[in-house]
N, C-alpha and C positions, 0 to 999 in steps of 0.2 A: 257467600261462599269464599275462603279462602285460598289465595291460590297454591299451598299447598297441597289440597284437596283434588285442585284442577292439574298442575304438574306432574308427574309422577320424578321421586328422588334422583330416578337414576337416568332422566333425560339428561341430553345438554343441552342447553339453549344459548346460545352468544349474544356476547354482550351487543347491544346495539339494536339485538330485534325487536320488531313490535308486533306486541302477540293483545288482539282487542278482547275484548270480557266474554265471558263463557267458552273459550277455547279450550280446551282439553290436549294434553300432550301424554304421552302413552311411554313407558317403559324403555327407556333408552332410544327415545327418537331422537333424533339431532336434527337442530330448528340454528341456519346460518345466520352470521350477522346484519345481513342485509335485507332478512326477509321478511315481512311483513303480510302478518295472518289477522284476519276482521274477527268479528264476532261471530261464535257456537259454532268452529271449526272443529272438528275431531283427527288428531293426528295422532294412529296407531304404532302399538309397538316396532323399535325395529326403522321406521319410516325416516326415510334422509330429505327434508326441503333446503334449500340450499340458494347461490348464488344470489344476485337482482330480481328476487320473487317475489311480487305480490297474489294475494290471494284474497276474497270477497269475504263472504259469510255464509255458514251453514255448508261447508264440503266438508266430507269425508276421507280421510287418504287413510287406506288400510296397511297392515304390516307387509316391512321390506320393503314399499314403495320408494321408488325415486322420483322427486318433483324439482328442475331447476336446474340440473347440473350441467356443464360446460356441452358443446355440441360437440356430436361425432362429424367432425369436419376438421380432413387436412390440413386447409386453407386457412382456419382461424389459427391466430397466433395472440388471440388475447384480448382485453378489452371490453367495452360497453357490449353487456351481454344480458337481455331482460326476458323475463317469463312473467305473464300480464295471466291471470284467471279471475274469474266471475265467481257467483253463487253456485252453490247449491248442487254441484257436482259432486261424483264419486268416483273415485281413484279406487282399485282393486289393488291386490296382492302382487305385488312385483312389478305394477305398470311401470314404464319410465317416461316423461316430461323435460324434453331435452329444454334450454334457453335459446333465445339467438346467435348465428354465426355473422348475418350482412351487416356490411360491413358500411357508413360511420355508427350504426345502432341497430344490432340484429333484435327483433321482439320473436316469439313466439306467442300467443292470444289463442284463449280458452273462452267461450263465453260460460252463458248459462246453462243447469239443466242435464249437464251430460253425464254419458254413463260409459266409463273406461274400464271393460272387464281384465280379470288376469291375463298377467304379461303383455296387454299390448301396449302401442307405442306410439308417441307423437314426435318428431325429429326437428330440428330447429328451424323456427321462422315460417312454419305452418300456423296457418289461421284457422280456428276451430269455432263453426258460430255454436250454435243452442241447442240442445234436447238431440245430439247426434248420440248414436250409442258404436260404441267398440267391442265384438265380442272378445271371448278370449284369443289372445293370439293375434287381436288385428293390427296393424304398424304402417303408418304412411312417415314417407322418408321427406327429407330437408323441402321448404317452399310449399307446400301443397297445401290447397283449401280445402275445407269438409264445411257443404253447407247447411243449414238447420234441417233438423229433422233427417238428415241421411242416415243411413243404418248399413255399417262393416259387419258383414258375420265375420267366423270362426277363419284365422288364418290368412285373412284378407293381405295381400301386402301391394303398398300403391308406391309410385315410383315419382322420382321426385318432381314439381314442379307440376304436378298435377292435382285438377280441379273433379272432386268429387259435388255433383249439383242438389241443392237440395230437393230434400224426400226423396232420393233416390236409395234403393237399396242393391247392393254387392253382394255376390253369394260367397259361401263360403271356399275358401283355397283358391280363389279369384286371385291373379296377379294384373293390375293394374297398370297399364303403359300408357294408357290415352283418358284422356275428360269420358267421367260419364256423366252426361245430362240431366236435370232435374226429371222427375217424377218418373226414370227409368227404372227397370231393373235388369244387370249386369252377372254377367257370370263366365267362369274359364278362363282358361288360359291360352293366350292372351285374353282377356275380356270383353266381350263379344255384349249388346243389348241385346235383348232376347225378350222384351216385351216391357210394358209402362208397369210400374209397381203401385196397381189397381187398388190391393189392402193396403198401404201404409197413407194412400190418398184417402180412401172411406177412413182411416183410422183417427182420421186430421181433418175432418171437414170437410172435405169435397162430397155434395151433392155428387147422386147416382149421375143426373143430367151431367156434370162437369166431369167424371169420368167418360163417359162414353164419347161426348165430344172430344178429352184428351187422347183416348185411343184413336180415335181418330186422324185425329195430327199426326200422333203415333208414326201411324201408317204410311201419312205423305212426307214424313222428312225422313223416315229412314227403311220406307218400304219401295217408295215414289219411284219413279224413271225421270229422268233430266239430271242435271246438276245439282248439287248443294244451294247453289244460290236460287236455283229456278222450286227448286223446292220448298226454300223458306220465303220465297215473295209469293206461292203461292198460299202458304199455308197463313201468310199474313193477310191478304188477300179476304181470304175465306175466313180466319177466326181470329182479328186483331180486337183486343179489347176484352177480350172471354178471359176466363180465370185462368192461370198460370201461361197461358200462348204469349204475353211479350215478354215476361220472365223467361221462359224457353227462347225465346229467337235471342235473348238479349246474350245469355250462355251459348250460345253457335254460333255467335259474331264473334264473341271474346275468345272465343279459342284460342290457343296458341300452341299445342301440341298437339292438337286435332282429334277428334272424337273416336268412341270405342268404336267400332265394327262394329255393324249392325247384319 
């Protein structure tokens, strides 16, 4: 196949990028000079990739999308600024994918797997692992983690420097100020847990036994009487070694902006 065939006439592509075989570029996309696209990438009409961008193989980025471009951050005034993405992801209609603003080398990192519906948003120097999905409308601002398998509905917006745990899910029109902890689920305003997110753990391999012991835990780290601390020594105590309980305790040590209300 020629890559005629693969370009469309009225893109632009700059000189200097590197676009790998079977890539496809759409109708006046614009492809910066620094950016570098793998193989069987499809970039939609209309779509702007830009800055220090690399990207893997086999995503998608639909029309109007923005992937790359400078961070909405004051404080930058220029410089090494990189946007790092994986396979096999999908960019919607008008998502945007800012670069890094930290400073001597701001990244922003995408892994694999995910799913970014219309309009939402990823903000500079946020780490995105695997198979997370973004409804329409979701937006996590500058520094914030989304771990595999998390799931933002509709509207979701997280506040910066905050750690979404994995397979947890956020409900929709959720504002987000504090860590919500793996295999939770979160909702309101402020964002409150409000119970372990039961289906998206069956959805993922957890044995019935390994839910019902999770809810469990559930219940003593954020139902319990005593302290935070006397809570996770006991819940270690009782179920250290079980599927996802040091992954959980490991997330409420790391805190640093301190957990959602429960």
């Amino acid at each position: 196949m020629s890559l005629s065939s693969l370009f469309h006439p009225t893109a632009i592509i700059a000189a200097g990028a590197e676009i790998g075989l079977g890539t496809r570029i759409g109708p006046y996309a614009v492809i910066g000079a620094e950016v570098r696209l793998g193989c069987d990438n499809v970039v939609g009409p209309h779509a702007v990739v830009e800055g220090d961008t690399e990207i893997g193989d086999r995503n998608q980025i639909f029309q109007f999308a923005s992937v790359g471009a400078p961070p909405q951050d004051l404080k930058w005034g220029g410089g090494n600024s990189r946007l790092r993405i994986g396979n096999d992801n999908v960019f919607r209609e008008h998502v945007t994918i800012h670069s890094g603003a930290a400073r001597p080398l701001g990244v922003t990192s995408i892994g694999d797997g995910n799913l970014f519906m219309v309009n939402s948003h990823v903000g500079h120097d946020c780490r995105i692992g695997n198979h997370t999905r973004f409804v329409n409308g979701a937006g996590v601002a500058g520094y914030c983690e989304v771990d595999d398998h998390a799931f933002l509905s509709g509207v979701v917006a997280v506040h910066q420097f905050t750690r979404i745990g994995a397979l947890a899910f956020v409900a929709a029109g959720a504002m987000v100020s504090q860590d919500v902890p793996p295999f939770c689920l979160a909702q309101g305003d402020r964002a409150r847990l409000v119970s372990l997110n039961e289906v998206g753990l069956r959805r993922n391999g957890f044995i019935e036994a390994d839910v019902l012991m999770l809810r469990k835990v559930f219940r003593l780290l954020f139902r319990g009487g005593g302290s935070k601390a006397e809570r996770m020594a006991a819940v270690d105590h009782a179920y250290a070694g079980r599927r996802g309980v040091d992954q959980l305790l490991r997330f409420l040590t790391d805190t640093k902006r301190g957990l959602a209300a429960a």
